[in-house]
N, C-alpha and C positions, 0 to 999 in steps of 0.2 A: 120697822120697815126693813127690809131685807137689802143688804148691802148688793152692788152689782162687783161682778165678777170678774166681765169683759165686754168689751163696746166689739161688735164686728166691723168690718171693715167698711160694708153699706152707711151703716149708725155712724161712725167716723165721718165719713164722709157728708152724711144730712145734718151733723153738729158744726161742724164746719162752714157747712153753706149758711147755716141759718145767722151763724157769727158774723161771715162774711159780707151777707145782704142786711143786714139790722146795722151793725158798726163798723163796715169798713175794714176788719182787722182778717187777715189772710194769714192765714194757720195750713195751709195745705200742703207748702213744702216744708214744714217742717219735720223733723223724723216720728215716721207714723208709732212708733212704738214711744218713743219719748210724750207724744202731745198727748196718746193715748193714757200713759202712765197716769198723767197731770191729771185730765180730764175725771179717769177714776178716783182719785184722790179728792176732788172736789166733791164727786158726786157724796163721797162716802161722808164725807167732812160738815157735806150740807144734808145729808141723810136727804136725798134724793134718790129713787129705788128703781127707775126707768130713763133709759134716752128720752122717752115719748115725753116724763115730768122734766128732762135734762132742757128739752128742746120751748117747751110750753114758758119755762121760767124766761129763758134765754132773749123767747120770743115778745113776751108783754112785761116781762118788768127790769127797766135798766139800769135799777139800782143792786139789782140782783147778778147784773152782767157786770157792773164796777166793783162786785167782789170776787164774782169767776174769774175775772181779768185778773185780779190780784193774788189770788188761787193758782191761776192754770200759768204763770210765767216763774221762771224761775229767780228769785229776790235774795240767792245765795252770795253776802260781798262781806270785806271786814277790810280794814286801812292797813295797808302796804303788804296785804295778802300776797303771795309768794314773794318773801321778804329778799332772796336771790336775782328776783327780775329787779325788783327797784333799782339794788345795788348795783346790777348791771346797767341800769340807764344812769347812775350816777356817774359812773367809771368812762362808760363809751357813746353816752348817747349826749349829754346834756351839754357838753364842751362843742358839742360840732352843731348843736343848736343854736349856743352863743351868738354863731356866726351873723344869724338873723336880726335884722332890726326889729322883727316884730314875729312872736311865737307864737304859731297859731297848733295846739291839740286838741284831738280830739276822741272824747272817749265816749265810745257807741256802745250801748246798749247797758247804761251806768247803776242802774237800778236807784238803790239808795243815794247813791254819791259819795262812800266812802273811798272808793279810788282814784274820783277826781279830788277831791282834798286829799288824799296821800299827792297825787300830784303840785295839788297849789304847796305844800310843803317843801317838794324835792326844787321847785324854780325860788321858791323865795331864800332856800339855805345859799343857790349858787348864785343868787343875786339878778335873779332873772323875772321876779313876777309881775317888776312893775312893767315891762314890756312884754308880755306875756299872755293870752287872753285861751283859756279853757274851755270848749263847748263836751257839754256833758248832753247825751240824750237819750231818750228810752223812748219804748212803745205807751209804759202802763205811767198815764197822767199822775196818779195816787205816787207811785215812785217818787216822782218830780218835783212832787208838791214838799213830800218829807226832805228831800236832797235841796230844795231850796233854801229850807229852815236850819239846815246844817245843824241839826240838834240829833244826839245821837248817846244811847244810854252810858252812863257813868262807869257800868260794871264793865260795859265790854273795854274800856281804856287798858286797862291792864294789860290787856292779850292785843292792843292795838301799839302797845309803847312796846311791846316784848318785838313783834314784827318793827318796829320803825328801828330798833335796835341790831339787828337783824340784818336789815338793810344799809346799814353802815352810819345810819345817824348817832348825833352825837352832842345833839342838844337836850334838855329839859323838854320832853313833849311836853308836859301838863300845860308850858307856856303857849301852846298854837289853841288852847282851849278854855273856856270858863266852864266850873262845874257851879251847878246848880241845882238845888234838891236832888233829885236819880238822875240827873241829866248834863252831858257834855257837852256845848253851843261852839261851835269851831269861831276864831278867829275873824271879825267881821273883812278885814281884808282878804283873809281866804275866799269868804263868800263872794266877795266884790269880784274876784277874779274867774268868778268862771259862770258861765252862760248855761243854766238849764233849759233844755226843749225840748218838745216832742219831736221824734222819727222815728220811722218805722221803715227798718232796713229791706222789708219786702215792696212796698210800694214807690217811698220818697225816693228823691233823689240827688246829686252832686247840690249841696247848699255853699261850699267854701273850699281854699285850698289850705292845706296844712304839712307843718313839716312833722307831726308825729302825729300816728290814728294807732288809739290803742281799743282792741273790740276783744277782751281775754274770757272765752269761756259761753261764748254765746253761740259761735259757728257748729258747735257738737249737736245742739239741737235743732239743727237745718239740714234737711238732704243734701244728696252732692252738686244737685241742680242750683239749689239755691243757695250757698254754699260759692260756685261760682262766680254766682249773682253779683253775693255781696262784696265777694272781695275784687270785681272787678270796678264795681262801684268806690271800692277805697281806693284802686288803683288811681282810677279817672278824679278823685281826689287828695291825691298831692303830689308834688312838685318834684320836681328832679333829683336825687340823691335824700329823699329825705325818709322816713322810718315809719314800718309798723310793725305792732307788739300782738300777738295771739298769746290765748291760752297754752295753759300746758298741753293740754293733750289735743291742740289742734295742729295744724301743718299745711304748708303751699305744696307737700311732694307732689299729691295728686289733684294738684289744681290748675285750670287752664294759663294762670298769669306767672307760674314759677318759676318761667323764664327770664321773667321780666325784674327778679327780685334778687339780692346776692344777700349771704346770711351771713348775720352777726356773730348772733347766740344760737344757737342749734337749742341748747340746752331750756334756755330762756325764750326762747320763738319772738326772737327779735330779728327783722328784716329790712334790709335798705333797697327802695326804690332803685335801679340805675338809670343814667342818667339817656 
C-alpha cells in the first residue's frame, strides 16, 4: 500500500473532528505542522494509505484509537533529563520550598514518569519527601498506566545514573532502584509519593494549588492560543512566590502572563510567580 505523503489542511481538520467527537481529545490547537508530522507517522507505521482508511479506523474500532493515541503524542522522557535544570532546583529551588509544611508539585504532561521519579529523588536526598506529595498527569491513560508501575528498562540506567550525576547527585543510584531480569522497579516509597492521573491541559481544569509546576517540553506543540491557555491555567494554579519549570526551548517572553512572572534561570526556564 502506498505510504501517504501529506494530509491537507481540510483532511487535518475532519481527522481531528472525528477524534474529537468519538474521544473527547482536542487536537486542534495544537501546532498544525507538529500534529500533522505525528498523524503521518502513524499512518505510515500502521501502513494505512488514506485519511478516508485514517478516519474509518478512528471511527469503529477503539482499540485502534488506544494505539493512535500512543503514536500521535509525543513519549520522548529519560530521568533527570537536562541534568543542569535539576541542579538548578537543587541550588535555588528546593531550600525556598523547605519553607512549606506541605509540597505540593506538579508535573503536567509526564508521559512515562521518569521526571516525576527524578523528582521523588531530588526531595528525598533534601529530606523533603515525607511531606511532599507529587501529582504526575498526562493526556495518554497507557502512559499512566506504565508510570504507575515505575518499572523502567535496565539498559537505559546507565544513561539515567550518568544524568543524576550530572545534576550534582552524589549517592549510589542503583540504591533508588531494584533490578530485575531486563528491568529497573523504582523504590516502592518513590512510588508511594507521587499521584498519577489523567489531564488533559486543553480541556480540564484548576484541580490544586502548588508551590512547583513543572510542564518541560510539551508547550512547543501547542499554538500560541493555546499556549496561553495553559500557562494561564498554571498560573491560576499556584500560590504566591512559588515556581514553574518549562522546557528548553520554551519561554513566557511572548506570553500574555510574563508580567506576572520574574526569572530565575533564563538558561534553565525556571520562573517564580510574584507575589
Amino acid at each position: 500500500m502506498a505510504e501517504p505523503k501529506n494530509i491537507s489542511a481540510g483532511e487535518l481538520q475532519e481527522i481531528l473532528h472525528v477524534i474529537r467527537v468519538n474521544y473527547g481529545y482536542d487536537f486542534c490547537n495544537y501546532s498544525h505542522a507538529s500534529i500533522k508530522r505525528r498523524i503521518l507517522h502513524c499512518m505510515n507505521k500502521g501502513n494505512i494509505g488514506s485519511t478516508y482508511d485514517l478516519k474509518y479506523h478512528l471511527t469503529n474500532d477503539p482499540l485502534f484509537f488506544a494505539w493512535f493515541l500512543q503514536s500521535v503524542t509525543v513519549n520522548v522522557t529519560e530521568m533527570f533529563r537536562d541534568p543542569l535544570f535539576f541542579k538548578e532546583l537543587r541550588t535555588n529551588v528546593l531550600d525556598k520550598l523547605a519553607a512549606y509544611p506541605l509540597i505540593k508539585i506538579w508535573h503536567a504532561g509526564c508521559s512515562t514518569g521518569e521526571e516525576a521519579y527524578s523528582m521523588a529523588i531530588l526531595l528525598f536526598e533534601h529530606g523533603l519527601l515525607d511531606r511532599a506529595k507529587i501529582y504526575a498527569t498526562d493526556l495518554n491513560p497507557a502512559n499512566l498506566e506504565k508510570a504507575r508501575k515505575g518499572i523502567m528498562p535496565l539498559v537505559n540506567m546507565k544513561e539515567h545514573t550518568q544524568n543524576y550525576i550530572q545534576s550534582g547527585g552524589r549517592n549510589d543510584f542503583s540504591a533508588y532502584y531494584t533490578a530485575r531480569y531486563e528491568n529497573a522497579i523504582m523504590r516502592k516509597d518513590f512510588r508511594e509519593s507521587i499521584v498519577f492521573s489523567q489531564h488533559n491541559l486543553v480541556t480540564d481544569q484548576v484541580f490544586n494549588e502548588f508551590q512547583l509546576i513543572c510542564c518541560r517540553n510539551v508547550l512547543i506543540y501547542f499554538n500560541k492560543e493555546l499556549q496561553n491557555q495553559v500557562l494561564n491555567l498554571f498560573y491560576n494554579s499556584m500560590a504566591p512566590l512559588t515556581y514553574l519549570a518549562l522546557g528548553t526551548k520554551e519561554s513566557l517572553l511572548a506570553s500574555e502572563i510574563r508580567s506576572k512572572f520574574i526569572t530565575v534561570s533564563a538558561t534553565n526556564k525556571i520562573f517564580r510567580r510574584k507575589d
